[in-house]
N, C-alpha and C positions, 0 to 999 in steps of 0.2 A: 504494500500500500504506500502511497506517497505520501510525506510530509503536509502535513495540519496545515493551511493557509491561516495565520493570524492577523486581526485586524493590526492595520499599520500603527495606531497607536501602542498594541502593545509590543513591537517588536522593538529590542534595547536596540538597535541601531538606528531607529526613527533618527535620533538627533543629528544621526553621521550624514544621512537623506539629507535630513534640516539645512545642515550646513550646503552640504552641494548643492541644493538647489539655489541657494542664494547667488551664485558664480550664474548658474542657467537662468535665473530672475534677472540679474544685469545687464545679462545679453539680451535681455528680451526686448528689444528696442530699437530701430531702425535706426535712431536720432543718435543712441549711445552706442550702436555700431562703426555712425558714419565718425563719430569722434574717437574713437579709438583707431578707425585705422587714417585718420589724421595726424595721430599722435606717434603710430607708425615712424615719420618724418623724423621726433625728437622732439622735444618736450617745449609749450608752447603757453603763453599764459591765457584769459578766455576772451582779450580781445582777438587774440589772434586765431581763435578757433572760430568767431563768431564771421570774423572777416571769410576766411578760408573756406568753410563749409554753409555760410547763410542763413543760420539758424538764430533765429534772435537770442541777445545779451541774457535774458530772463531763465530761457529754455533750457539754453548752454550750460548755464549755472549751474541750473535745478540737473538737470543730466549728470553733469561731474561729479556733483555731490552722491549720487544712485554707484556712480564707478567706485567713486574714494571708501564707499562703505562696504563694499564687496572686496578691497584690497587689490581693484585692475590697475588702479591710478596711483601714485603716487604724489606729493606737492613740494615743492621748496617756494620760501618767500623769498622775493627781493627787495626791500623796500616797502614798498604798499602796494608791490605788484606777486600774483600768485603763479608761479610756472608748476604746469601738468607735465606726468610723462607715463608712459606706461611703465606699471609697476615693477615688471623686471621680464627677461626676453621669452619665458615661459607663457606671458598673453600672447605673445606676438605669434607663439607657437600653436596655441589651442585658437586662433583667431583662424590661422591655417588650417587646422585641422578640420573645425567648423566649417568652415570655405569648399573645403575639400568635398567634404560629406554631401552640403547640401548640395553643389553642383551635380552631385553623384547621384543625390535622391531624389532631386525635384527638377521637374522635366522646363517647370514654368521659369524656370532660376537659369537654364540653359540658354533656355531661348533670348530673355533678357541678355545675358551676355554678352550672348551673340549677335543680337539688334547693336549692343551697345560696340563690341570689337570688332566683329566680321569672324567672319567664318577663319575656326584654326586647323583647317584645312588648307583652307587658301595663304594661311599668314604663316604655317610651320614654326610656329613657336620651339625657340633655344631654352631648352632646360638649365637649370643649375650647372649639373654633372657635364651635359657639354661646354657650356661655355668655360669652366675649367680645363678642358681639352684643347683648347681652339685659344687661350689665352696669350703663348707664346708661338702664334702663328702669323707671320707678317704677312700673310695672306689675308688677313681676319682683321678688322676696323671696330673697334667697340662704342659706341657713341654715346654718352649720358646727352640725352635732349633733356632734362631738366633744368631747375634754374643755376646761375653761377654761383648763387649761394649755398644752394641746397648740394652742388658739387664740390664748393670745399669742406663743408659740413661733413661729406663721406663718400664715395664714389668706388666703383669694382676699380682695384687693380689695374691701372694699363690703360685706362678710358680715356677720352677726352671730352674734355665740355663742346658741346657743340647744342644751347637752347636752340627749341623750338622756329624759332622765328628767325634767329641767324643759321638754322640749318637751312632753312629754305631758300635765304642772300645765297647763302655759301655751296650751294648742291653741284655746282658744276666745278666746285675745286674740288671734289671727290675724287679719288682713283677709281677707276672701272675696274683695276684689277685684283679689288678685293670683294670680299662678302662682308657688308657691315650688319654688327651684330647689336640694334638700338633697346638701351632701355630708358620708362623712366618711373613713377615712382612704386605704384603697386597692383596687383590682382586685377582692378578695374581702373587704371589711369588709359585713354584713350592717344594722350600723345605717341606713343611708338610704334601703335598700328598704323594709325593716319600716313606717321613721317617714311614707316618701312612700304609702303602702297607709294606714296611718291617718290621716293627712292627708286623701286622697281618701275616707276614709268617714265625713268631717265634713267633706265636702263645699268642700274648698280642694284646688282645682289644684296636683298637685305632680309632679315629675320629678327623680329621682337625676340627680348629676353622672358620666357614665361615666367608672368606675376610681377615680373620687375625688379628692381633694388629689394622690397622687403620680401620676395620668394628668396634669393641669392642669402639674404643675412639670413632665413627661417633657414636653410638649407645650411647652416655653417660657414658660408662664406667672407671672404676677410672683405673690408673698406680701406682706405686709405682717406686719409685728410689731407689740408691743405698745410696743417701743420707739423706733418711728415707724420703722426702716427698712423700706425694700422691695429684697427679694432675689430670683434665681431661680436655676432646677439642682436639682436634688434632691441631698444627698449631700455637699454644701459645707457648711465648717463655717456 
């Protein structure tokens, strides 16, 4: 015969449930989603999330506070200003893994995407593990389209800054005889689809980095700074 089903109150592990689901109550939320994988970036105070993501001052607040209590978020003050950050690279990872699943599960989460990137059929998305292979290949071009700040902040190995908007000035100083390999920031940023689709229609080989910057740090991968260190984790100060 099989084990007795007891009511969930009296099972002694209720509280251990308790507690987990509090991490699954946090996430429950589109708004404290879209903030956390902003925070992705590095830690940010809440005008700067309010500007970045659009969500009013009010909202924002009330959001952070729902992260801070569940332990996602972390805070340092400066002054009379409050900087956010993800609380260490372990959200960064379960934020992945989450990402992971639902694309896996829900068919309606697909299609989104795919309105949103284009077909990765069509776009051949560079994994982690490849673009580790192809790093010391002078054949291979790796492009952060991101902004100049957010490339000295951290950037793969070997990259070069080339934004959005000056990649587009600059497309015909390309080499034809490489494959560039563009990222920029995460899972659902649109810049490297867009820029690897014009690229190919001036006739230079190119392939997004799958996920971006914050797949490569989720995946173990190092950054380099402007100020010559090399770090990795996403999520760390």
């Amino acid at each position: 015969m099989g084990a007795r089903m007891e009511p969930m109150g009296e099972f002694i592990e209720a509280e251990i449930y308790a507690q987990l689901a509090r991490i699954g109550k946090a996430l429950a939320s589109p708004v404290r989603l879209r903030l956390l994988d902003l925070l992705e970036k590095g830690e940010s105070d809440v005008d700067g999330l309010v500007h970045a993501s659009g969500i009013n001052l009010k909202n924002t607040s009330a959001q952070l506070q729902q992260l801070r209590s569940a332990n996602l978020v972390a805070t340092r003050r400066q002054g009379n200003r409050v900087f956010y950050r993800l609380a260490g690279p372990e959200v960064s990872r379960l934020l992945g893994s989450m990402q992971y699943c639902a694309e896996l599960r829900l068919a309606d989460l697909r299609l989104a995407v795919g309105e949103l990137l284009g077909s990765a059929d069509e776009l051949r998305p560079v994994t982690a593990d490849e673009l580790r292979a192809h790093m010391d290949d002078p054949h291979t071009m790796i492009i952060d389209v991101r902004s100049e700040a957010d490339y000295a902040n951290g950037h793969v190995p070997g990259a070069i800054s080339l934004p959005a908007a000056e990649l587009r000035e600059k497309i015909d100083s390309i080499p034809r005889d490489v494959e560039v390999i563009a990222y920029c920031q995460g899972p659902y940023c649109v810049l490297s689809p867009d820029l690897v689709r014009l690229l190919r229609r001036h006739e230079i080989p190119a392939r997004p980095l799958q996920g971006g910057i914050t797949q490569w740090q989720r995946e173990g991968g190092p950054l380099h700074s402007d100020s010559g260190t090399e770090y990795s984790d996403s999520g760390t100060e």
